[in-house]
N, C-alpha and C positions, 0 to 999 in steps of 0.2 A: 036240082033246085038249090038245094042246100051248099053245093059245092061255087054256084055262081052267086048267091048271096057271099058267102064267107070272099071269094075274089072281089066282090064289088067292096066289103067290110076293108079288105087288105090296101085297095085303088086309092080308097079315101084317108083311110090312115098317112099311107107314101104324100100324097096331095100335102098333110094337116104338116107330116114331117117337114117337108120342104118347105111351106110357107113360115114354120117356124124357124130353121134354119137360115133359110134364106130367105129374109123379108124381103129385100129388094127386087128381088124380082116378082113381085106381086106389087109393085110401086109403077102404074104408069104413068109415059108423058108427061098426061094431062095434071094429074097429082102434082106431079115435081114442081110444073111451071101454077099450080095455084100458090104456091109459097114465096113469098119473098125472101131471097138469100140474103141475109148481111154478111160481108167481108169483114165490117167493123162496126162499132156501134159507140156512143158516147152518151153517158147520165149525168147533168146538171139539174140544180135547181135556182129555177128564176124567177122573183116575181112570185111567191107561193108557191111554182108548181114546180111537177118537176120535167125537164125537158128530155126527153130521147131522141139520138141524132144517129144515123148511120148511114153507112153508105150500101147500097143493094144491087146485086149483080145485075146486070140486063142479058138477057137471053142467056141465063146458065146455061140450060140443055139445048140450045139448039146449036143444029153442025156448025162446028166452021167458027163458033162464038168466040169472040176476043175474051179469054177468062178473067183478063184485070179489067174490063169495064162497066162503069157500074155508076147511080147514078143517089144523088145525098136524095134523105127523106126524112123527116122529122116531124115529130109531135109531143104536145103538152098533154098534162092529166094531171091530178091529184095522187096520185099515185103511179109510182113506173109502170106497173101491170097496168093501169087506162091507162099514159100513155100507150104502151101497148099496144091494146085492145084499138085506139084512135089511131094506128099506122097500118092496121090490120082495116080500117074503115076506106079511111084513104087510099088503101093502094088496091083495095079489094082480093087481097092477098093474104093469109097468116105469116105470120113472121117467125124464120127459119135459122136457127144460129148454127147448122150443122158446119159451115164453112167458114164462121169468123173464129181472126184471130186474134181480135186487139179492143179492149175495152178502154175507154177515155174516161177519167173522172175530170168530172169540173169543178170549179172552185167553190161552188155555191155547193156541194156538197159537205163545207169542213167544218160542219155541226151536224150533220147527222149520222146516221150509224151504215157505213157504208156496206155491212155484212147483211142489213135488212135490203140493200139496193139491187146486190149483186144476188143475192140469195133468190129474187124472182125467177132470172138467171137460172139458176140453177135446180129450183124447185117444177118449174111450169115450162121451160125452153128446151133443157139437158143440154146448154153448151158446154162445150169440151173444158177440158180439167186444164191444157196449157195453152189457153185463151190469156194471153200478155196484159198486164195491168199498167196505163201511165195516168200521172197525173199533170193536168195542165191548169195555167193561171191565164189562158186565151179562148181567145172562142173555138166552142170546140168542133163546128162547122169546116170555120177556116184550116183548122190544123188535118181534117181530114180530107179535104179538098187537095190542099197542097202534097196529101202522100198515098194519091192514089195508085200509087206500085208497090204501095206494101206488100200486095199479097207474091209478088214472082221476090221479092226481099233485092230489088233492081237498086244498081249502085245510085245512092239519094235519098233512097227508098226509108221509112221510117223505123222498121225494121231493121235495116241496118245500121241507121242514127242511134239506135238504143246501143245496140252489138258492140259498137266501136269501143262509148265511152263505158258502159256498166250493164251489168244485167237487172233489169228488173222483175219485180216478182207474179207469178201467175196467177190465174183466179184460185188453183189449186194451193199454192204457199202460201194464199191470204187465208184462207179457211182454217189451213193446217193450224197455223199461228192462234188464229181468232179460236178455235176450239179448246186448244192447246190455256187462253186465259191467260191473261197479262203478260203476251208477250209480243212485241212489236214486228211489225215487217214494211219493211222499204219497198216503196214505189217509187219509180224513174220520174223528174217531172221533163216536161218536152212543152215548150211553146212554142208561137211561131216569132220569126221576125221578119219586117220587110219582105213577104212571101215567102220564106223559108224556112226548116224546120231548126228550132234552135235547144238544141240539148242542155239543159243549163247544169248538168251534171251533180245536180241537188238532189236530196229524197222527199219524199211526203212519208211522214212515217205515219202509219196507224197502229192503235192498241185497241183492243176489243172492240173494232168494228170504228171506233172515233179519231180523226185525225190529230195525232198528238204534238206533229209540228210539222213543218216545210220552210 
């Protein structure tokens, strides 16, 4: 009795091991396809609010899925977290940053503190630390629209539009900076033109979290 208690004790331990270890594999299907993946995601404010835009995988986990296709989704809130929450309504899905890799700042963001923007980001999502930062003076629907092959970084691809002329800095080198206290970091800006992606080879520079020029 005793000897098949302490084996049963040992079963379940191994189980608790393994799901610690390895989460994903206690992640099924059905889980995976309740979240919306974004590839990329972009924060404006317009009009009082603030806008969230990204683009979201279609059929991540099923066989045979084209990985670069994916389709824009967007919404407004008083806050980026309602927005959120309101894309999270709409698509009847949670919203998933495990696979994006490109944040867009909008223009309507260069009076407020972009470290309170990104920090939702960071605090309530856990995207990844070299998640790419640009800034644009376009809409930032269309700028995303136009590069949707960022993610394979396909010759055109937006991704690569940064690469050629400069690097810009990541969610991680914004942080570092903005913790760090009066000390600035350069973001890539990228508009579009005439349907294309146009690198205007400038910065947006911010300092403690506030746009201090472009």
């Amino acid at each position: 009795m005793i000897r098949t208690l302490w084996r049963n004790k040992i079963l379940v331990l191994f189980i608790i091991a393994l799901l610690v270890l390895f989460p994903a594999a206690s992640i099924q299907p059905s889980q995976m396809l309740s979240r919306a993946v974004f590839v990329s995601v972009g924060i404006d404010y317009v009009n009082g609010e603030y806008v969230v835009t990204g683009m979201v995988a279609v059929n991540e986990f099923e066989p045979f899925a084209d990985p670069t296709a994916s389709k824009p989704v967007s919404a407004t809130g008083e806050t980026v977290r309602d927005a959120l929450d309101n894309i999270r309504g709409n698509e009847g899905r949670k919203p998933s940053f495990s696979h994006c890799n490109l944040i867009v700042l909008g223009d309507g963001l260069r009076d407020k503190n972009v470290a309170d923007v990104l920090g939702v980001f960071f605090r309530d999502y856990r995207i990844g630390n070299n998640v790419l930062l640009i800034y644009t003076e376009d809409d930032i629907m269309e700028l995303l629209e136009i590069s949707k092959e960022f993610r394979t970084e396909s010759p055109g691809g937006l991704l690569e539009t940064i690469a050629i002329f400069n690097k810009t800095a990541t969610i991680d080198d914004f942080f570092k900076e903005y913790l760090r206290g009066n000390s600035p970091v350069s973001i890539s800006i990228v508009n579009t033109n005439d349907g294309a992606l146009d690198n205007t080879r400038e910065w947006a520079v911010f300092v403690d979290g506030y746009l201090l020029s472009s």
